[in-house]
N, C-alpha and C positions, 0 to 999 in steps of 0.2 A: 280184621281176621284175614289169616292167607291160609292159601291152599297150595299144594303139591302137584296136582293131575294139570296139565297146561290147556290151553285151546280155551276158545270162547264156550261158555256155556250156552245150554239150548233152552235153559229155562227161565231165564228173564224173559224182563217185556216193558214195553214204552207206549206209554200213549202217546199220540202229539193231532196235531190240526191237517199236518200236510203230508205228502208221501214227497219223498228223498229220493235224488237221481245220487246215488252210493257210486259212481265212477267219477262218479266227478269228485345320547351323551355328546380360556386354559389349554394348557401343554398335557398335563396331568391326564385331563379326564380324556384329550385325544389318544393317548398311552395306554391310556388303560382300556379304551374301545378299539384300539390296534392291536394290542396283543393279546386282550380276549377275544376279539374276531376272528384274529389267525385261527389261536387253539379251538377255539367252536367251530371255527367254516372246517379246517379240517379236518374236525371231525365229522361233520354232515357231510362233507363231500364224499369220506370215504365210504361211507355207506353204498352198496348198491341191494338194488330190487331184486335182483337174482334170484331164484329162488328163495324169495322172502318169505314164507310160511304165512307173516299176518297180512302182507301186503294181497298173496292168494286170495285170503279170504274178505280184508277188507281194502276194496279196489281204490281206495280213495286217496290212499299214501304209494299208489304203485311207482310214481316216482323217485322215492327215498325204500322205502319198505319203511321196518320200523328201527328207529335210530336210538339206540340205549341210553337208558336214562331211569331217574327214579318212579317218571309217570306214564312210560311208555307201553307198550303193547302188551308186551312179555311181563311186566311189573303188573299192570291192573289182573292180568289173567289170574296171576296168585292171591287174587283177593276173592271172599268167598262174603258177597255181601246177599246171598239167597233169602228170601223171603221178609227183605226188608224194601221200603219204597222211600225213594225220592223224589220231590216235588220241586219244580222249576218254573219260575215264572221270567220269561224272555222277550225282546222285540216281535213285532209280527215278520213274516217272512217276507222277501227272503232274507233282507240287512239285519244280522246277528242270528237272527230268530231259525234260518236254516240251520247254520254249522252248529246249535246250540243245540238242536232235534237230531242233528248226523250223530253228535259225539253220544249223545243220549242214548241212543241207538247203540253204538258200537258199545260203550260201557256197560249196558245192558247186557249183550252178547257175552263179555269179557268174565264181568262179576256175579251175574247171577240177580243182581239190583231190577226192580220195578222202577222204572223213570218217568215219571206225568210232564208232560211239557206242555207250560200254558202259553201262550201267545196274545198278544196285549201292544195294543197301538203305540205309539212314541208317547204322544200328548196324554196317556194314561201311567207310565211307564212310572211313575214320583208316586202318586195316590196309589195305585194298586198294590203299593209295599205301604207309604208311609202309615195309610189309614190302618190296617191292621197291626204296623207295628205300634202305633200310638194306644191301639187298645189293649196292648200285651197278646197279643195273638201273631201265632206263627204257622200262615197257612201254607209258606213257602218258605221249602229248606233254602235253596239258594233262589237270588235277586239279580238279575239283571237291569241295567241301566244304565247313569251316565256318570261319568266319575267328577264332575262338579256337584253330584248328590249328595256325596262324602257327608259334608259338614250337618246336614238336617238328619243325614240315615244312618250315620256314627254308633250312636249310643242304643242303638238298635240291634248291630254287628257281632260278630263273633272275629276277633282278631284274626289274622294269619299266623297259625302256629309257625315257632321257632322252626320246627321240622323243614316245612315248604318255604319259606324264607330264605334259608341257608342252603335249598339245593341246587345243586350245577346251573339245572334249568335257570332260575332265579338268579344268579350271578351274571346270566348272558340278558338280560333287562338292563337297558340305558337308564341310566340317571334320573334323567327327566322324570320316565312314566313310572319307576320309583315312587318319585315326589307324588304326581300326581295320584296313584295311587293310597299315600300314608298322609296321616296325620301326626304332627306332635312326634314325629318320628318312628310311631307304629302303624305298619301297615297295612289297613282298614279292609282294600280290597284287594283281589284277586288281579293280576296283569294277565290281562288275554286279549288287550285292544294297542294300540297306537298311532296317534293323531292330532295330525298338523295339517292347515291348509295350505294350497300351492296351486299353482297357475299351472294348468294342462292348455296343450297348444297341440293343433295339426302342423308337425314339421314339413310335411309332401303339399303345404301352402303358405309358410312361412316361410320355408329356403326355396321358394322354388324361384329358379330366376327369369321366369316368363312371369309371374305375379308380381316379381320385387320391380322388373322393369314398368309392367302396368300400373302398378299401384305409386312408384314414383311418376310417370307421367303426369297421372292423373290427380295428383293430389301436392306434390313436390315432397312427400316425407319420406324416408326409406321403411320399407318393411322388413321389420324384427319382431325378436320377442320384444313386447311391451313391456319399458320400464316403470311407466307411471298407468294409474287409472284412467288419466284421459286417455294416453297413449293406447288402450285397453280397447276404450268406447268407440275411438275414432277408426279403426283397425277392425273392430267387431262389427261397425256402421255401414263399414265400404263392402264386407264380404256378407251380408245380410239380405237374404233372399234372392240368392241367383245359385245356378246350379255351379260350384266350382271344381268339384269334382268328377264331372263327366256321369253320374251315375243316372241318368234320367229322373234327378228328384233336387228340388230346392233345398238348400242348406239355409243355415242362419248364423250368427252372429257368436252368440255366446247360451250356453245352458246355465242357470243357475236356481237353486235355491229360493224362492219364493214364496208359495204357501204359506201362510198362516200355521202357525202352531207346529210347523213341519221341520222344525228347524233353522226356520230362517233368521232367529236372530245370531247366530251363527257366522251367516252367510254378512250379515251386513255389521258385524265385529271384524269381520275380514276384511272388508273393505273401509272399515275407517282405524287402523292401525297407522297406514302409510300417513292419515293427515293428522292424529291426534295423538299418539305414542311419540312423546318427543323426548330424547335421551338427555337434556339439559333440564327437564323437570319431572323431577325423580317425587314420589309418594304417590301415585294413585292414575290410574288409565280409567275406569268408570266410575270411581269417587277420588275426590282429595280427601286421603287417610285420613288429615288433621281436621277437618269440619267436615266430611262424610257431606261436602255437598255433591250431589252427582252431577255429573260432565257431560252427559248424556244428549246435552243441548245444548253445547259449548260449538263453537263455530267447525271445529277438525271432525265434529263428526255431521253437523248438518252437511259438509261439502261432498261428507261420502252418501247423506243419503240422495242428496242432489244428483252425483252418478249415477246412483243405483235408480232412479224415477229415468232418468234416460234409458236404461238399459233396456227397460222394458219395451223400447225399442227397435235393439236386436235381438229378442228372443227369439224362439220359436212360438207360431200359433199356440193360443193356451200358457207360454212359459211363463207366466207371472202364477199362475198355479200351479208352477213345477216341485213338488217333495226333492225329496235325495234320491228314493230311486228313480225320477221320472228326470233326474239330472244323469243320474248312472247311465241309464239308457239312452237318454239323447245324447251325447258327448261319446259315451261307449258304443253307440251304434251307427255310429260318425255323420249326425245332423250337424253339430254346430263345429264352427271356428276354435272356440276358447273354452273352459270350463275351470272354475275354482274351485272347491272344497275339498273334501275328502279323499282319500286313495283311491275309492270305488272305481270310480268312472274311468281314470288310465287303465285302470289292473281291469276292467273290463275290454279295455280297447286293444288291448295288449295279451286278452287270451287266443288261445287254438281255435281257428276258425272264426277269426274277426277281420270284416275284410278290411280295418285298419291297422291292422298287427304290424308293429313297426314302423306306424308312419306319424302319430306321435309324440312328442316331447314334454319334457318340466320343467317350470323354473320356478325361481321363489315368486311369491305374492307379489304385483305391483305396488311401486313405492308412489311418492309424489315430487313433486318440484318445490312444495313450501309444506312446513308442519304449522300448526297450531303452537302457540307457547302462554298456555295459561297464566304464568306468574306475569309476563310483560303485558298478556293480550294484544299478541300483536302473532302475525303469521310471522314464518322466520324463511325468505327465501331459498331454502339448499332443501339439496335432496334427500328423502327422506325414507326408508323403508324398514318396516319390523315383521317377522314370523310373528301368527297367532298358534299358540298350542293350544291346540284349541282341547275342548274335551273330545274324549272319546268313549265308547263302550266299556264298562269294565262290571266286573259279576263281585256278588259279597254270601258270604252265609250268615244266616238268623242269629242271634243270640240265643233264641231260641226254641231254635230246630233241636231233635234229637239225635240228630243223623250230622253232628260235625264234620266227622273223620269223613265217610262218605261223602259229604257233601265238597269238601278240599280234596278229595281223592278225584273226583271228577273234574272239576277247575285246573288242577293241576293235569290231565289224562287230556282235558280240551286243548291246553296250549301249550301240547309235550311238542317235541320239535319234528317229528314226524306229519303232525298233525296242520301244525303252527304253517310248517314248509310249503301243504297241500293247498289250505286255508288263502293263505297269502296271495295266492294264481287265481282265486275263483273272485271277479270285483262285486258281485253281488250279495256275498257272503259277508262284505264291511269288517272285515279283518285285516289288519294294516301291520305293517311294519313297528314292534316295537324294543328287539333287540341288536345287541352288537349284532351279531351277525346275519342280521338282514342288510345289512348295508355292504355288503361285499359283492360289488356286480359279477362274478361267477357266476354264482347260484342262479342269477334270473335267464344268465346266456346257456350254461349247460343245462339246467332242467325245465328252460321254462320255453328255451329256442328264442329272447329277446336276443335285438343287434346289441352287439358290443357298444357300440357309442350311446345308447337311451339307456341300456343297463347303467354305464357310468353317467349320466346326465341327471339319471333317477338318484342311483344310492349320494353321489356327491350334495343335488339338493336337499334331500331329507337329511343328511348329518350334518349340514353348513347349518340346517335350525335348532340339531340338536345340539352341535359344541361348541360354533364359530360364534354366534350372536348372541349380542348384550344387550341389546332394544328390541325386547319382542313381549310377549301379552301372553299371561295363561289364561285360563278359564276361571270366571269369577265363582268362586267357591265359599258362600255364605249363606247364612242360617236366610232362608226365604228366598234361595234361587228360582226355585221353579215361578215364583210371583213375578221377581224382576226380571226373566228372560221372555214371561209370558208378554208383561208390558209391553217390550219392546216389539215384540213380535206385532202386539195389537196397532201400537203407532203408528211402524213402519209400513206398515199394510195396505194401512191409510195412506197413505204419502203415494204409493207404490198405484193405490187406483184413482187418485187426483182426488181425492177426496180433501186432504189437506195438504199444507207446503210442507218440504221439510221439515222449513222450522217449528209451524205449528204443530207438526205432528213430534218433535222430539221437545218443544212442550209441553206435551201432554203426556209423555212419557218421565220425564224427568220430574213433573206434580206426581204421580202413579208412584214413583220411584220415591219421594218423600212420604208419604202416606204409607209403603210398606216398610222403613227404617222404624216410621212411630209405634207401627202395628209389631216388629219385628224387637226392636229396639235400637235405636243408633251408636252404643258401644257392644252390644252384640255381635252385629255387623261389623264394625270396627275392627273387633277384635279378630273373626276369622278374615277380615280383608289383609290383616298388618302381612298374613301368613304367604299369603299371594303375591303382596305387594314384595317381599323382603324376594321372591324369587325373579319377579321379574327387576329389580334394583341390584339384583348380584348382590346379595347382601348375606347368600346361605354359600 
């Protein structure tokens, strides 16, 4: 339904858990994210806040105002969805679960829409949809989650109408999170996320040439960005509990991902790409497609969990129980040297009032000096490195919700390009880069105040994983994810608190890993692995 009278309405209303601070993709496919970039960046650019009417009232897009579009400010206002409710079930705050209660909020104000926003831990985020959709119950019009969910929560789903598919917005979406996104070429969910992991690094200690001289003395290596993961360890080991930065407080080594159930098998997919992703054996990175034996305990990856038992090394006190946000913050709050995952943690270090704003940098993920090579069983000495795309956040509607249209009206209002623009500057928010034109360092230098040089350090790495590379690893996406990421999760835990080796620990992972194929079924699985497999093989 639409309406004629403009302005947000006063008679909506949202429930939620927290209160909201409201001020706050070949030649081809690089062509085609060059010349939709230009036409999109230009267009965002020209936008100004000026007397923006919505920006007046909703303080959140004050640096853009609102940017025209089919889901934007002025478009939701004409919708008269009064006396009807929406129900959401989201991450817990702040990662997703904020920005997911702002838009709530504002949509409310807009349409006239009741919005309930529920909040629900990560390690809940699968059951809290799947058990009700398995019973035919739809107690949540829209679902948030993790877009390796796709394949279990599919048949559950309500399509993406042709409408939202084909517009503007949707055309400035890369490739990649597309894919990631659809199935079978229809697609499934909503794009509001995008992510890939990447190597964050303190540049005002990695170029500084009072460190590079000491750290050569004292060691004979030069100091850089790390190309491999020893390279990583040994760099994180030297800078590990002393104060380097002048502030009167200890720093450390590296922040990462840890906890149990928190994400961490994530963290340590990221780390064994460099030794077990090898581009001369093509069919399967966590099974061999053709006999679905898993790999899991294959030598490329014990050596990354072997790393990763070091690290815990140079955390921070406590950082073997580190979650995602408790990496956002340390890293964002400039504790540590180094930090992998997620967007979060730079886009936190890198907002207004961080007293590391500009100091710094990205590059892609550590590689290795030798891969793994399953067919020969033998290491292969050269160097070696692949992007994880990894999953990210992505939102779905019910099949059967009542509230469709609604439900895609808001998915689409969430990550209108005003919105998207705002989103992006806040690192706690876990909103990441996912179209063409996010990758155009203007936008981070005139609205966001980054140096010129981390703006281009930034956008160049994040598109060299989305167009330039042919050996990189997406998110395993098959029927009983949530089973095999838990496993991992449980194994490596173990290893992580010396409880077992490595090895034993990704034997017991890879038994775990057999036992959920029989339970799941092993051409089940198969068959959505060929879908994964074909994308990281360049074979779509």
């Amino acid at each position: 339904a639409s309406r004629q009278d403009k302005g947000p309405r006063g008679v909506g209303s949202i429930t939620t858990k927290i209160r909201l601070n409201l001020s706050k993709e070949e030649d081809t496919m690089k062509r085609s994210i060059s010349i939709g970039t230009v036409a999109v960046t230009a267009s965002l650019m020209a936008v100004s806040a000026q007397a923006d009417k919505w920006s007046d009232q909703f303080p959140h897009i004050k640096n853009t105002g609102d940017i025209p579009g089919e889901c934007s400010y002025e478009a939701m206002s004409q919708k008269d969805y009064s006396g009807r409710k929406l129900t959401i079930n989201t991450h817990a705050v702040p990662v997703m679960g904020e920005p997911t209660a702002l838009h709530a909020e504002q949509f409310s104000k807009l349409t006239g829409a009741e919005v309930s926003v529920i909040h629900t831990p990560a390690g809940d985020l699968y059951s809290k949809a799947m058990v009700p959709f398995q019973a035919g119950q739809a107690p949540y019009d829209i679902v948030f989650g993790f877009s390796n969910f796709i394949r279990d929560w599919m048949q559950y789903l309500e399509p993406v109408p042709a409408k939202y598919v084909n517009m503007r917005q949707m055309q400035d979406v890369t490739k990649s999170h597309i894919d990631v996104n659809s199935w079978g070429g229809t697609m499934m969910q909503f794009p509001i996320d995008g992510d890939r992991h990447y190597l964050k690094y303190r540049k005002d200690v990695i170029d500084n040439p009072e460190y590079q001289a000491k750290y050569k003395a004292e060691t004979g290596k030069e100091l850089r960005v790390p190309r491999t993961w020893k390279e990583y360890g040994e760099i994180a080991s030297y800078f590990n509990g002393w104060d380097w930065d002048n502030d009167g407080e200890l720093e450390y080594g590296s922040a990462e991902v840890m906890k149990k159930d928190d994400l961490m098998y994530a963290a340590f997919f990221s780390r064994s790409v460099a030794y077990a992703k090898n581009p001369r054996t093509p069919g399967g990175f966590f099974f061999d497609l053709e006999t679905m034996e898993p790999l899991v305990n294959s030598p490329g990856f014990v050596e990354a969990l072997s790393d990763w038992v070091e690290a815990t090394k140079y955390v921070p006190p406590g950082g073997i129980n580190f979650g995602l946000g408790d990496e956002i913050n340390s890293f964002g709050g400039g504790q540590t040297l180094f930090s992998f995952s997620w967007d979060d943690a730079f886009v936190a270090a890198m907002e207004d009032g961080s007293d590391i704003k500009n100091k710094v940098g990205v590059a892609p993920l550590p590689g290795s000096d030798r891969v793994w090579n399953r067919v020969s069983g033998e290491w292969e000495d050269t160097y070696n490195q692949a992007p994880y795309i990894v999953w990210g956040w992505t939102a779905a509607v019910a099949k059967k919700s009542k509230n469709h249209e609604m439900a895609f009206d808001y998915l689409c209002f969430f990550a209108n390009d005003a919105n998207h623009q705002a989103d992006i500057a806040i690192g706690r928010f876990g909103v990441n880069p996912f179209k063409k034109s996010d990758f155009v360092p203007e936008i981070y230098v005139e609205r966001q105040g980054w140096d010129p040089e981390i703006a281009q350090e930034y956008a160049d790495t994040l598109l060299d994983m989305e167009e330039k590379s042919t050996n990189r690893v997406f998110p395993l996406r098959v029927p009983g994810v949530f089973q095999f990421t838990s496993a991992v999760a449980t194994g490596t835990s173990k290893a992580l608190a010396g409880q077992l080796s490595p090895q034993e620990a990704l034997d017991e992972v890879a038994a775990q890993w057999n036992k959920i194929l029989d339970r799941v079924g092993r051409d089940n699985v198969r068959e959505a692995y060929a879908i994964g497999v074909a994308l990281e093989d360049n074979l779509n």
